[in-house]
mmCIF file of the N, C-alpha and C atoms, coordinates in Angstrom:
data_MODEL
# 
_entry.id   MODEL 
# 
loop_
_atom_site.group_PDB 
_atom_site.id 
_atom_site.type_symbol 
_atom_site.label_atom_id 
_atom_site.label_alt_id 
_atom_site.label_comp_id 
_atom_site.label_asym_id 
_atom_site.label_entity_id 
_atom_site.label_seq_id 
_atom_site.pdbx_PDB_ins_code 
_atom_site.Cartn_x 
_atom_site.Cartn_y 
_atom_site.Cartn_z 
_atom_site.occupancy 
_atom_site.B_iso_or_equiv 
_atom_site.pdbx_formal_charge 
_atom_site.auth_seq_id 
_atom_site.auth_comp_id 
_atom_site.auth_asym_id 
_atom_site.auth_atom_id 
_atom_site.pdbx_PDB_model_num 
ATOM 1   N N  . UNK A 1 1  ? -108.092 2.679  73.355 1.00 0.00 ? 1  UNK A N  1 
ATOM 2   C CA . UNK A 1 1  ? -108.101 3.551  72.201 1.00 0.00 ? 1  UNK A CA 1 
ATOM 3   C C  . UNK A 1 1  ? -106.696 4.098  71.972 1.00 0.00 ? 1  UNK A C  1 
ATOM 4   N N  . UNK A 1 2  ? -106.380 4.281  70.963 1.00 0.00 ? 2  UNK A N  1 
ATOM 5   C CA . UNK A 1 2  ? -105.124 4.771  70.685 1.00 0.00 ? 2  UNK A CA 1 
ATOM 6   C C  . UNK A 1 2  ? -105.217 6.016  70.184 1.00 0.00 ? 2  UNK A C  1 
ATOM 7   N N  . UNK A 1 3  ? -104.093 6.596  70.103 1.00 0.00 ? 3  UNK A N  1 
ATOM 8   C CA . UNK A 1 3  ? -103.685 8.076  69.833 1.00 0.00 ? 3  UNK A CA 1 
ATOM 9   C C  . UNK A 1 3  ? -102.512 8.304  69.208 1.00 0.00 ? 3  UNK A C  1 
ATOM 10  N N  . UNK A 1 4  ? -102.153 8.993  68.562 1.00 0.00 ? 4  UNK A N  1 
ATOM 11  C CA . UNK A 1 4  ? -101.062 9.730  67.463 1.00 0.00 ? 4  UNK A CA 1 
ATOM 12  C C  . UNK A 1 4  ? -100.956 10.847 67.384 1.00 0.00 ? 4  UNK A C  1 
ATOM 13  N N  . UNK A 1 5  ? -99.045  10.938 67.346 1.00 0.00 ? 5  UNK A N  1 
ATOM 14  C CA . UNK A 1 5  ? -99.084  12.178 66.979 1.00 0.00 ? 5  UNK A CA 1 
ATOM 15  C C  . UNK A 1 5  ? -98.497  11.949 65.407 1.00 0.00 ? 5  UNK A C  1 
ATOM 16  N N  . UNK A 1 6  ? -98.784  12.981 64.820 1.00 0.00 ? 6  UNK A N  1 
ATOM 17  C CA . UNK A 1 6  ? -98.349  13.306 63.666 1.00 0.00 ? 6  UNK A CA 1 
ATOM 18  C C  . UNK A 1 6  ? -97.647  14.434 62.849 1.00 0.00 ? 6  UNK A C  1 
ATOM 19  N N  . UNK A 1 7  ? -96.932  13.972 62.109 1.00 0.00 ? 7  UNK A N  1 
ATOM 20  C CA . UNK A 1 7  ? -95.802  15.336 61.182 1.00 0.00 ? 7  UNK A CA 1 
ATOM 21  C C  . UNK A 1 7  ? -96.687  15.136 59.579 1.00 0.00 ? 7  UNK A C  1 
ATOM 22  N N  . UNK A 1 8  ? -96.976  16.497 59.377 1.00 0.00 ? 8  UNK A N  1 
ATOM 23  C CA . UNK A 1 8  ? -97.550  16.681 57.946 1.00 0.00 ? 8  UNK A CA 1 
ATOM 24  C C  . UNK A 1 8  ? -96.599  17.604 57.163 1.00 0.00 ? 8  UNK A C  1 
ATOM 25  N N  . UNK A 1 9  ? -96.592  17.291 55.967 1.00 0.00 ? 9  UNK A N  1 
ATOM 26  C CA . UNK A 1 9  ? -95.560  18.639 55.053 1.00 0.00 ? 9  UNK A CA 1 
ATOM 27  C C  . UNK A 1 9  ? -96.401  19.156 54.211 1.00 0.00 ? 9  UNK A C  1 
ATOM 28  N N  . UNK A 1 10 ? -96.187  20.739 53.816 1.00 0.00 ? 10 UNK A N  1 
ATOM 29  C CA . UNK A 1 10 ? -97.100  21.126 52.388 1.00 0.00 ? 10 UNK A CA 1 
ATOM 30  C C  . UNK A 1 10 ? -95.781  21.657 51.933 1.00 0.00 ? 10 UNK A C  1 
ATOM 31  N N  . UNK A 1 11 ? -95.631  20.959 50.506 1.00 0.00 ? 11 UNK A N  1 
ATOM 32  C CA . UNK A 1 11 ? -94.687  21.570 49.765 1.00 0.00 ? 11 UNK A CA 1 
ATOM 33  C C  . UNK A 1 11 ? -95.064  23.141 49.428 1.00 0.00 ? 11 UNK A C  1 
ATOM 34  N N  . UNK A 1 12 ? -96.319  23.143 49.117 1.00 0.00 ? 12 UNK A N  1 
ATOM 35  C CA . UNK A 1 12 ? -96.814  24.595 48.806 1.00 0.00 ? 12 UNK A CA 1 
ATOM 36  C C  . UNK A 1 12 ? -96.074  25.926 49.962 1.00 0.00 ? 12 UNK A C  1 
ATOM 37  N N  . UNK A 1 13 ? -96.413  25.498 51.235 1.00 0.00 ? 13 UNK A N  1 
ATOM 38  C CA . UNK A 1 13 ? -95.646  26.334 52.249 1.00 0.00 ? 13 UNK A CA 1 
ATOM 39  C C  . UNK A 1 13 ? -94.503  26.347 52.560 1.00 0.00 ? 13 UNK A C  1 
ATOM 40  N N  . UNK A 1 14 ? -93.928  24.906 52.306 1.00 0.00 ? 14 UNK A N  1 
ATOM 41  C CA . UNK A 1 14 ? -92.435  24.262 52.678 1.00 0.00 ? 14 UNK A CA 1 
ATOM 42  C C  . UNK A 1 14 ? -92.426  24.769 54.296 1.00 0.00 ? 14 UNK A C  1 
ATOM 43  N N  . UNK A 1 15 ? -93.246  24.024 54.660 1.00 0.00 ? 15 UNK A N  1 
ATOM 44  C CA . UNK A 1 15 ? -93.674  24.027 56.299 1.00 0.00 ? 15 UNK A CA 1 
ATOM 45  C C  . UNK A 1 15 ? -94.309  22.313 56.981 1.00 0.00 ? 15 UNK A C  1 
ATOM 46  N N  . UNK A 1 16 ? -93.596  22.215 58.076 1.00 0.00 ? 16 UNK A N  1 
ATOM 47  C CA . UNK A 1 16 ? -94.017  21.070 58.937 1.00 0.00 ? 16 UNK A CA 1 
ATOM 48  C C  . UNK A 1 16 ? -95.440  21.731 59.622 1.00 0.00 ? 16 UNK A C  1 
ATOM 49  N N  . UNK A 1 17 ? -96.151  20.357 59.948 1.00 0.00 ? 17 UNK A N  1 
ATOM 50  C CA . UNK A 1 17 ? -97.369  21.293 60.838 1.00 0.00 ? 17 UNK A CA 1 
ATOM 51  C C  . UNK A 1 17 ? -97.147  19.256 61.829 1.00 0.00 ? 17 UNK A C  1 
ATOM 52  N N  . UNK A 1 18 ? -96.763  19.546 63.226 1.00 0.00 ? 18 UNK A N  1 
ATOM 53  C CA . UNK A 1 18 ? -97.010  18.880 64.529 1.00 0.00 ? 18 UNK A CA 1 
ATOM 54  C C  . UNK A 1 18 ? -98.891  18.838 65.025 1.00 0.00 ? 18 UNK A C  1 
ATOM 55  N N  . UNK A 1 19 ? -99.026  17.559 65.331 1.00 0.00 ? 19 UNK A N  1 
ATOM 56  C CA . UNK A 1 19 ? -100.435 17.932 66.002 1.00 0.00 ? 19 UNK A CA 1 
ATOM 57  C C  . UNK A 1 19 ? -100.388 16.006 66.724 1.00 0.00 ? 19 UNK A C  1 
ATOM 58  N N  . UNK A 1 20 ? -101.647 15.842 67.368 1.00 0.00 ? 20 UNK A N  1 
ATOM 59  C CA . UNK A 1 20 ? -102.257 14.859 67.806 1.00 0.00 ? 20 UNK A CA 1 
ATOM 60  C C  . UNK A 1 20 ? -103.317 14.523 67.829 1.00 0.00 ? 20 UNK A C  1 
ATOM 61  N N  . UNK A 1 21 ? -103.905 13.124 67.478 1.00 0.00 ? 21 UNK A N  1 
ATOM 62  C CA . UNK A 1 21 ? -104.831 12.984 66.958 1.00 0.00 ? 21 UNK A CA 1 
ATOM 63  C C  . UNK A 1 21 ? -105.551 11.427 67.226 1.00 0.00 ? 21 UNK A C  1 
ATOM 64  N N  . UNK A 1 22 ? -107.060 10.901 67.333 1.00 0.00 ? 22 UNK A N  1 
ATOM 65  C CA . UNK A 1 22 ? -107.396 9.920  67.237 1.00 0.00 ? 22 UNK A CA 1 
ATOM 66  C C  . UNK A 1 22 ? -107.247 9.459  65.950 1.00 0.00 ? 22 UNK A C  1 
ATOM 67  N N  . UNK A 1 23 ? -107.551 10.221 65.080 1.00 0.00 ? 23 UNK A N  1 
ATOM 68  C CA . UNK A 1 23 ? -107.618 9.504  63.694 1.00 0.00 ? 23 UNK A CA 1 
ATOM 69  C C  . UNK A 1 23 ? -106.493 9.843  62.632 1.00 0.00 ? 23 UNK A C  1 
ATOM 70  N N  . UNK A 1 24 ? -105.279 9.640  62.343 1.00 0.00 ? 24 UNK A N  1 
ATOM 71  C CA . UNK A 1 24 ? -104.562 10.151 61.364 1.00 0.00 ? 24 UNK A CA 1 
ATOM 72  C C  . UNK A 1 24 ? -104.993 10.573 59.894 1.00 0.00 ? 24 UNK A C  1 
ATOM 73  N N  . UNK A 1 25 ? -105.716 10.146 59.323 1.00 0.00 ? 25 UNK A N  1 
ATOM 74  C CA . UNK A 1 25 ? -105.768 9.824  58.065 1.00 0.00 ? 25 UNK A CA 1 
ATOM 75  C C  . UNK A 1 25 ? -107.035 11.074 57.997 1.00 0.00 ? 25 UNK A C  1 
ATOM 76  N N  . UNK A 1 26 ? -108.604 10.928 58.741 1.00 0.00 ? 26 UNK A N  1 
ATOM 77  C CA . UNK A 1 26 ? -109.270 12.134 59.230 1.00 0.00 ? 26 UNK A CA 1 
ATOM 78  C C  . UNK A 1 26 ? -108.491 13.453 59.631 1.00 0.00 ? 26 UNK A C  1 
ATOM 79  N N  . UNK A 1 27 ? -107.921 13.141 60.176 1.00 0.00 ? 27 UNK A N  1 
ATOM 80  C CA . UNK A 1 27 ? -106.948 14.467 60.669 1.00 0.00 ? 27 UNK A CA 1 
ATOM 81  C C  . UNK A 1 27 ? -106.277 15.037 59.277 1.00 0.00 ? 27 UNK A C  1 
ATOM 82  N N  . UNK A 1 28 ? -105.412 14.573 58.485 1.00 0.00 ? 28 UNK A N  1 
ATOM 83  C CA . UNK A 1 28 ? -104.755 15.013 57.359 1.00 0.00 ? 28 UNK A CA 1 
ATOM 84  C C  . UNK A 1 28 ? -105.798 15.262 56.428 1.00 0.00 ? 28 UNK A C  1 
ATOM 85  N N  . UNK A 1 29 ? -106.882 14.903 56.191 1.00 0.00 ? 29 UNK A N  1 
ATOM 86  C CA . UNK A 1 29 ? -107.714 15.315 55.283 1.00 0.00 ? 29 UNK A CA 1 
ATOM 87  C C  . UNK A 1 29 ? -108.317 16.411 55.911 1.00 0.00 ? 29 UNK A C  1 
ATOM 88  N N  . UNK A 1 30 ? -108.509 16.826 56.802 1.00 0.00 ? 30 UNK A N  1 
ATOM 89  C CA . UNK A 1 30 ? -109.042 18.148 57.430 1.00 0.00 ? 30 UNK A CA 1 
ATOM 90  C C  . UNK A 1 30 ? -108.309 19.257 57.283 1.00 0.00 ? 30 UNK A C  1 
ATOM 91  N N  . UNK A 1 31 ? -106.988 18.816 57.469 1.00 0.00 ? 31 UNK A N  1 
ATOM 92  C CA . UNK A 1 31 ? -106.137 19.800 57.465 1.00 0.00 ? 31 UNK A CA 1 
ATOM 93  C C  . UNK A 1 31 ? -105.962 20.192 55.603 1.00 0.00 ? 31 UNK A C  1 
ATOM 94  N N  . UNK A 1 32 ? -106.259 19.635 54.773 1.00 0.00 ? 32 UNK A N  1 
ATOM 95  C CA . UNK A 1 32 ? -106.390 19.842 53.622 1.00 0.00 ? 32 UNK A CA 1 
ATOM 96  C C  . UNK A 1 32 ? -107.573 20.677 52.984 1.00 0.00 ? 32 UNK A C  1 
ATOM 97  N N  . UNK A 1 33 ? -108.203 20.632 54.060 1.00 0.00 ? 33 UNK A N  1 
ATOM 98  C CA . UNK A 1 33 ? -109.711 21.571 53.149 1.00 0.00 ? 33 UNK A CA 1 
ATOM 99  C C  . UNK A 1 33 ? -109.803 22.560 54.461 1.00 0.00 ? 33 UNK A C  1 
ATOM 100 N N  . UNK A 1 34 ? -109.321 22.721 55.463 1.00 0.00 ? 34 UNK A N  1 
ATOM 101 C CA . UNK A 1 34 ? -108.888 23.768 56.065 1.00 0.00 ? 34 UNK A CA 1 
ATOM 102 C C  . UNK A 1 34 ? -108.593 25.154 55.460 1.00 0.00 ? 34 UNK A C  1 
ATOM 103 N N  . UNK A 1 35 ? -108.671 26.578 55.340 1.00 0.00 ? 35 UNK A N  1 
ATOM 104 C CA . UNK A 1 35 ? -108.230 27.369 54.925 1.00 0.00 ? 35 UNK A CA 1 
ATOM 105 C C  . UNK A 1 35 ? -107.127 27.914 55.467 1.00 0.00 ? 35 UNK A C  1 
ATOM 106 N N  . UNK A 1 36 ? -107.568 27.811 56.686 1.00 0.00 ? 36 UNK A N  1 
ATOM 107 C CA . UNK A 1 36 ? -106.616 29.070 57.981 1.00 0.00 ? 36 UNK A CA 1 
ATOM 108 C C  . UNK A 1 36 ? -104.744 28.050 57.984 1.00 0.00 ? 36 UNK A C  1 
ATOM 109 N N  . UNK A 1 37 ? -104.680 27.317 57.206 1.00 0.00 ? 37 UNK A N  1 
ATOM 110 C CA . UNK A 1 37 ? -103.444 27.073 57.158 1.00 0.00 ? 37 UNK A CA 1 
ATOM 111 C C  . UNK A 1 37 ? -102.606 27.101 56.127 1.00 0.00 ? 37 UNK A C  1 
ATOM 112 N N  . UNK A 1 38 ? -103.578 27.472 55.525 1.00 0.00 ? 38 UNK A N  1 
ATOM 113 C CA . UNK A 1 38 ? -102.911 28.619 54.099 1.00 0.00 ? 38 UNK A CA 1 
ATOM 114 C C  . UNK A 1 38 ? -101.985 27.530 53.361 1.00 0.00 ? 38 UNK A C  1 
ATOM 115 N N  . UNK A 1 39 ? -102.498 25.889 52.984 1.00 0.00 ? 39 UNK A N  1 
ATOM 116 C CA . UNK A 1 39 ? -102.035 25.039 52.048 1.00 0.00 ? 39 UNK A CA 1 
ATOM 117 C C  . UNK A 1 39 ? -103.255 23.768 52.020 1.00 0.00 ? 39 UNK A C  1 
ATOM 118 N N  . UNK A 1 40 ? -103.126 23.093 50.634 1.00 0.00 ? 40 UNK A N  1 
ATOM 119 C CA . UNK A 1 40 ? -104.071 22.204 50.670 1.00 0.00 ? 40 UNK A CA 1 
ATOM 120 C C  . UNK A 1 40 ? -103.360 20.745 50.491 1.00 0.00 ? 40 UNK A C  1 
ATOM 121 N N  . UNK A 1 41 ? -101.886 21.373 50.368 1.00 0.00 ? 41 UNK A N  1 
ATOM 122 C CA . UNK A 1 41 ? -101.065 19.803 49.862 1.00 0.00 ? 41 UNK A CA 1 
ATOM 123 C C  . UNK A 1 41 ? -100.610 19.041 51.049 1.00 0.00 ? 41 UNK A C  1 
ATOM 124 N N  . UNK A 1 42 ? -101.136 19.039 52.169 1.00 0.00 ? 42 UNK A N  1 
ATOM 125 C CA . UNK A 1 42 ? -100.515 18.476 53.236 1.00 0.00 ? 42 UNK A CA 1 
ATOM 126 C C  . UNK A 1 42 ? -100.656 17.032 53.334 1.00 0.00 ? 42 UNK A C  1 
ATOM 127 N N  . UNK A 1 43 ? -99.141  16.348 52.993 1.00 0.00 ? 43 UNK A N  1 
ATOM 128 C CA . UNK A 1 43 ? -99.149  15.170 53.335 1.00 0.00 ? 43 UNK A CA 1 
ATOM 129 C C  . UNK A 1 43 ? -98.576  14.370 54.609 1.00 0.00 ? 43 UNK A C  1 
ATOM 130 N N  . UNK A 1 44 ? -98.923  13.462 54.577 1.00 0.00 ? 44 UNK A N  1 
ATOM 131 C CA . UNK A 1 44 ? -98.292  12.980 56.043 1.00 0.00 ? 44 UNK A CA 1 
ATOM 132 C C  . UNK A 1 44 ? -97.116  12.083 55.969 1.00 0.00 ? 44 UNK A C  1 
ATOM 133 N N  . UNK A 1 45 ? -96.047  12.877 56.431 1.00 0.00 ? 45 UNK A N  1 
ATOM 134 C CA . UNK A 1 45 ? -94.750  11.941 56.447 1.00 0.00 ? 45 UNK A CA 1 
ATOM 135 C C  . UNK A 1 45 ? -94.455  11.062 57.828 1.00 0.00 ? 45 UNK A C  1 
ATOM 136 N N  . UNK A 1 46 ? -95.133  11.301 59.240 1.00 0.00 ? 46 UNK A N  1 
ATOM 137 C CA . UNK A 1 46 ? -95.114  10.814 60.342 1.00 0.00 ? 46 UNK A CA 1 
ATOM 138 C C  . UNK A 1 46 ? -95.993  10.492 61.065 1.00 0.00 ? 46 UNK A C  1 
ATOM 139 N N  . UNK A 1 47 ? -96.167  9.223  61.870 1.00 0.00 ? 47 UNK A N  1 
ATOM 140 C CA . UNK A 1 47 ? -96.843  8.815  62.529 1.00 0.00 ? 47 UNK A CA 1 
ATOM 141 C C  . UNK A 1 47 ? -96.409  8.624  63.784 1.00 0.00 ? 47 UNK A C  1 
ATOM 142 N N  . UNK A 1 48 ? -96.642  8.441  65.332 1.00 0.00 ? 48 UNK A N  1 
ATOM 143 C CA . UNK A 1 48 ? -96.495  7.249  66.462 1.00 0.00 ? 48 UNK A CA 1 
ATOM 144 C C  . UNK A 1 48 ? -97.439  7.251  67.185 1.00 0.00 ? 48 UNK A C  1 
ATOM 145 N N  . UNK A 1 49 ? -97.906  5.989  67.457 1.00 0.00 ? 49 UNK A N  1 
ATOM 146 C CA . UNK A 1 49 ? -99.161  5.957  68.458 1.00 0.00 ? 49 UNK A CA 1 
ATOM 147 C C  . UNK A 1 49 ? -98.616  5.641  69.899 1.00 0.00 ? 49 UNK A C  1 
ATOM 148 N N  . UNK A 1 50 ? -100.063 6.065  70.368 1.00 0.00 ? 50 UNK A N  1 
ATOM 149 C CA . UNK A 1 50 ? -99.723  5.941  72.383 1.00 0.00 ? 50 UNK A CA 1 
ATOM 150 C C  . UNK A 1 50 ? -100.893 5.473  72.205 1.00 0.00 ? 50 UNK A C  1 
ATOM 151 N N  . UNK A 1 51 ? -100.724 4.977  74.174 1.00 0.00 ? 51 UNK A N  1 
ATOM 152 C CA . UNK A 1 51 ? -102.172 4.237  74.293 1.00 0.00 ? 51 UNK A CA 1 
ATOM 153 C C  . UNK A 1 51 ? -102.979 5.276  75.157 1.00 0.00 ? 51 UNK A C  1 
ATOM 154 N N  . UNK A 1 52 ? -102.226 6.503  75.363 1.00 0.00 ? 52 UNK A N  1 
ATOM 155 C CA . UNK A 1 52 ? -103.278 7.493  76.348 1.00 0.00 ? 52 UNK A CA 1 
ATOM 156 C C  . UNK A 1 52 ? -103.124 8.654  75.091 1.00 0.00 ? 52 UNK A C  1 
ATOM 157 N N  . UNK A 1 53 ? -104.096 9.553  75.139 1.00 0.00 ? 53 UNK A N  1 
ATOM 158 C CA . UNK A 1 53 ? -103.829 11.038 74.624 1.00 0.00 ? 53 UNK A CA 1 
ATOM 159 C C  . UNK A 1 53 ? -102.726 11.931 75.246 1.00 0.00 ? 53 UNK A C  1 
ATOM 160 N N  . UNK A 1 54 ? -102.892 11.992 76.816 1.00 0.00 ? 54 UNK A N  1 
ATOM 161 C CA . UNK A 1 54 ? -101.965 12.270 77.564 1.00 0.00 ? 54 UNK A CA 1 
ATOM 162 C C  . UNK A 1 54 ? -100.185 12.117 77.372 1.00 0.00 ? 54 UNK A C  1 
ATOM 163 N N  . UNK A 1 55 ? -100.002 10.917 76.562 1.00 0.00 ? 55 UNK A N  1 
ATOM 164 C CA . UNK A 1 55 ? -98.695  10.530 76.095 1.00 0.00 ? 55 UNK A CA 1 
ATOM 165 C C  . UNK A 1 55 ? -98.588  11.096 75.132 1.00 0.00 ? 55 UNK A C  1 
ATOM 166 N N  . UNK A 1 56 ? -99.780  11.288 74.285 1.00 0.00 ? 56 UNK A N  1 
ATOM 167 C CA . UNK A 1 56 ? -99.695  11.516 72.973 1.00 0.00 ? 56 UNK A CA 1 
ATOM 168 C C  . UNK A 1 56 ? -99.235  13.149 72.836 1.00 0.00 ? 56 UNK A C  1 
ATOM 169 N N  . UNK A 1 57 ? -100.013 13.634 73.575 1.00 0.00 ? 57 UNK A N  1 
ATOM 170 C CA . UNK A 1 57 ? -99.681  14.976 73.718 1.00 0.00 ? 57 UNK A CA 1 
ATOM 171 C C  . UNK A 1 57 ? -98.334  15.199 74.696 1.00 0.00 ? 57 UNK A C  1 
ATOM 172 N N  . UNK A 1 58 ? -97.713  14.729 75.259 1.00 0.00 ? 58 UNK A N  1 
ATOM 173 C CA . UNK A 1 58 ? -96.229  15.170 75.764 1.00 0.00 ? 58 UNK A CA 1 
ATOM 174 C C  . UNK A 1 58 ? -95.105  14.905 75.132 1.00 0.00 ? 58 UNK A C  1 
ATOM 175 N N  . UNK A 1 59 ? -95.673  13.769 73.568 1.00 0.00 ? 59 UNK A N  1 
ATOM 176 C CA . UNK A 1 59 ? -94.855  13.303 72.535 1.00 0.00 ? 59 UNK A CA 1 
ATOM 177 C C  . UNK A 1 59 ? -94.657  14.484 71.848 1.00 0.00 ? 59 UNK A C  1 
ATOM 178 N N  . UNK A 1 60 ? -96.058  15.295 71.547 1.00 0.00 ? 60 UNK A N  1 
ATOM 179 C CA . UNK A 1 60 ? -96.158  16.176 70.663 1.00 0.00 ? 60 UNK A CA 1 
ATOM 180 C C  . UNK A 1 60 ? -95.590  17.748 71.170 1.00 0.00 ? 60 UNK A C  1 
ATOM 181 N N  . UNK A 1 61 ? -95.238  18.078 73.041 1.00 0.00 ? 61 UNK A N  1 
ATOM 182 C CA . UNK A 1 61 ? -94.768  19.232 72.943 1.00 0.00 ? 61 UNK A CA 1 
ATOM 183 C C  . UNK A 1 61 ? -93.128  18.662 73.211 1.00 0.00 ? 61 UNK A C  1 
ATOM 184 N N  . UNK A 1 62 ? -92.663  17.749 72.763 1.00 0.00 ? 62 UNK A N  1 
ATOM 185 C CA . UNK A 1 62 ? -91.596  17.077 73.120 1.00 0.00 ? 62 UNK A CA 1 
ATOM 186 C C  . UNK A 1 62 ? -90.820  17.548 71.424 1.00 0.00 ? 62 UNK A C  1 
ATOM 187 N N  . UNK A 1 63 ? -91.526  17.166 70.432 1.00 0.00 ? 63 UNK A N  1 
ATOM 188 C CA . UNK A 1 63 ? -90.891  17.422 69.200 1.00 0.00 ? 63 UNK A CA 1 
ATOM 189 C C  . UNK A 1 63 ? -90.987  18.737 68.845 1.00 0.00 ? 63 UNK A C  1 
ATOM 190 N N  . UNK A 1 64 ? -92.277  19.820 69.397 1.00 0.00 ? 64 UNK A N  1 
ATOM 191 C CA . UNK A 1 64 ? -92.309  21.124 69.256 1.00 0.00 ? 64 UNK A CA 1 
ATOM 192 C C  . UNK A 1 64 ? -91.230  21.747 69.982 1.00 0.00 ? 64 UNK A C  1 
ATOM 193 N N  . UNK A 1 65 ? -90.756  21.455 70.948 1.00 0.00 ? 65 UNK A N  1 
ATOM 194 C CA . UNK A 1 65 ? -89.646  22.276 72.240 1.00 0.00 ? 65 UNK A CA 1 
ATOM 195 C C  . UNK A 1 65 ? -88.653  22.007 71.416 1.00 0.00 ? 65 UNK A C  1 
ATOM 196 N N  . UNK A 1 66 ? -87.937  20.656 70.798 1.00 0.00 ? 66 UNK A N  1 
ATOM 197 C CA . UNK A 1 66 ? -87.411  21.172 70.272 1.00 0.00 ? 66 UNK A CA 1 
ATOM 198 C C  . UNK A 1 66 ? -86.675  21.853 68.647 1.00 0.00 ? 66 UNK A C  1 
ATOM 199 N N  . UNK A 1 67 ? -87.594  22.904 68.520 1.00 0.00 ? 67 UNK A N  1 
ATOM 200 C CA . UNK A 1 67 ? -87.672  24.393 67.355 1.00 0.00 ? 67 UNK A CA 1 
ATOM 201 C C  . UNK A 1 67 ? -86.827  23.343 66.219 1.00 0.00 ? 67 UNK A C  1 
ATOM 202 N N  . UNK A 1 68 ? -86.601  22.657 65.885 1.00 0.00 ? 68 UNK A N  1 
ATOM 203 C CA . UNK A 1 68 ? -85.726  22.007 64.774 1.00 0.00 ? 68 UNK A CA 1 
ATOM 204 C C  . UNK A 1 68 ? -86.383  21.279 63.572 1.00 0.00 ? 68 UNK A C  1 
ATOM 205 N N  . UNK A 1 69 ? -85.952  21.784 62.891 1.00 0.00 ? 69 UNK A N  1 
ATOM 206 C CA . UNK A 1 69 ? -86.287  20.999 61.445 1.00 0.00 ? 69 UNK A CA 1 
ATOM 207 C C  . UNK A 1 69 ? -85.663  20.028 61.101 1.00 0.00 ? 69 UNK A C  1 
ATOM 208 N N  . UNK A 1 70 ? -84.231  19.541 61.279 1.00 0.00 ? 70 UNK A N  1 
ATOM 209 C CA . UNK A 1 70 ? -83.622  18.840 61.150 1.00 0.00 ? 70 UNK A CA 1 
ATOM 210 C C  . UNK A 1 70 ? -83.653  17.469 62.133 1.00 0.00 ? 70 UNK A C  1 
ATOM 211 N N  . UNK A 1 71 ? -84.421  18.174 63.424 1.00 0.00 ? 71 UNK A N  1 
ATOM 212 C CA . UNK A 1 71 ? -84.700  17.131 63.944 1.00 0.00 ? 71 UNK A CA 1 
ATOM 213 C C  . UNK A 1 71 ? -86.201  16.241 63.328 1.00 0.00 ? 71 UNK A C  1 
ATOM 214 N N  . UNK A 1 72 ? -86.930  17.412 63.030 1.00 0.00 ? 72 UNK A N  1 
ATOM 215 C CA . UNK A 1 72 ? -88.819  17.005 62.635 1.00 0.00 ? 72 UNK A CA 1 
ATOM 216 C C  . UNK A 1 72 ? -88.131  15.948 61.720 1.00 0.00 ? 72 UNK A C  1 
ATOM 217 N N  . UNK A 1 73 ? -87.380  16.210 60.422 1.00 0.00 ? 73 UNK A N  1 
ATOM 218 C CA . UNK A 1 73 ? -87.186  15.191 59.622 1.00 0.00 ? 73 UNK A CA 1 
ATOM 219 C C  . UNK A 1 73 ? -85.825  14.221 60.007 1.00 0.00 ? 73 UNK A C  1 
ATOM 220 N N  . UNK A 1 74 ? -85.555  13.920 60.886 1.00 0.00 ? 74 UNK A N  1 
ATOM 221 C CA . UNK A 1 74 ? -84.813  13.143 61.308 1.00 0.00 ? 74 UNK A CA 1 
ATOM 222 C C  . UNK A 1 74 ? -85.702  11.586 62.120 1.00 0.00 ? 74 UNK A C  1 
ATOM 223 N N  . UNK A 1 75 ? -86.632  12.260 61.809 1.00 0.00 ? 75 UNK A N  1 
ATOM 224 C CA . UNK A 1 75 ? -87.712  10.718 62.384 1.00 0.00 ? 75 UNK A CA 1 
ATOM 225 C C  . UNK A 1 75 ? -88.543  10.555 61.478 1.00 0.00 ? 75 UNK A C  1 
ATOM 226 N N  . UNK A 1 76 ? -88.092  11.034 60.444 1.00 0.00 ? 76 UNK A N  1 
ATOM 227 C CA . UNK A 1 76 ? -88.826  10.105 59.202 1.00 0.00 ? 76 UNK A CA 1 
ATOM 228 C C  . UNK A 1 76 ? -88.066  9.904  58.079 1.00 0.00 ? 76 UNK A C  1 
ATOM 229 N N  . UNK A 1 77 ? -87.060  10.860 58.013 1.00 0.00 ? 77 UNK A N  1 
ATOM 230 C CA . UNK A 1 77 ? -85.827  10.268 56.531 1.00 0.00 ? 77 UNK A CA 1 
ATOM 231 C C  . UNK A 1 77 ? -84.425  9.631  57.075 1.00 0.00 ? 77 UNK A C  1 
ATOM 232 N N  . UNK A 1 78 ? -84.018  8.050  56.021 1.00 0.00 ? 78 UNK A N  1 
ATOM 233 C CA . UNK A 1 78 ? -83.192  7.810  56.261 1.00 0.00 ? 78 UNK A CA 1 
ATOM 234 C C  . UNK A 1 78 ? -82.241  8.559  56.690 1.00 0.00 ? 78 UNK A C  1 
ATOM 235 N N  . UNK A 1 79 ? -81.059  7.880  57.888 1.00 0.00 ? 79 UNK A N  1 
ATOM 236 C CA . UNK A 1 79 ? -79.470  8.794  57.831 1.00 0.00 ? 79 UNK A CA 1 
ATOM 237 C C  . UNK A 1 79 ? -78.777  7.739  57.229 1.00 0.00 ? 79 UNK A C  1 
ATOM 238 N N  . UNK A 1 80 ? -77.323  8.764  56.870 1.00 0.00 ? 80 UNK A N  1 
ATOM 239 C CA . UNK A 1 80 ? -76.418  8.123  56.234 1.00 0.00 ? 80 UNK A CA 1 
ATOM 240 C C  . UNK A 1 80 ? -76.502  9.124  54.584 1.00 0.00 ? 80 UNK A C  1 
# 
């Protein structure tokens, strides 16, 4: 079984939201009819899968540690 973590954006908040997940696509639609995150436009700009959850989740406090925005979108928008 595979696992993902994922980067979502809501322009509405102009906020990243980090998480991990079996299902990407389930996951982003949840997070859309969600209230408690106070946006409904959340799209998904990032994906990577693992083959354990365990990976998946040390991927995911790996991009949270480090506090950067410039890094969150540095693994999904061209450089240069």
């Amino acid at each position: 079984m595979a696992y993902f973590v994922y980067i979502i954006y809501s322009t509405e908040r102009n906020r990243y939201y980090i998480g991990q997940t079996e299902n990407v696509q389930q996951r982003v639609q949840m997070h859309r009819i969600r209230k408690n995150l106070g946006a409904s436009d959340w799209q998904l700009k990032h994906a990577e899968e693992f083959s354990s959850r365990s990976e998946a989740m040390k991927r995911e406090a790996a991009i949270k540690a480090r506090k950067s925005r410039a890094y969150i979108e540095s693994l999904f928008m061209p450089s240069g």
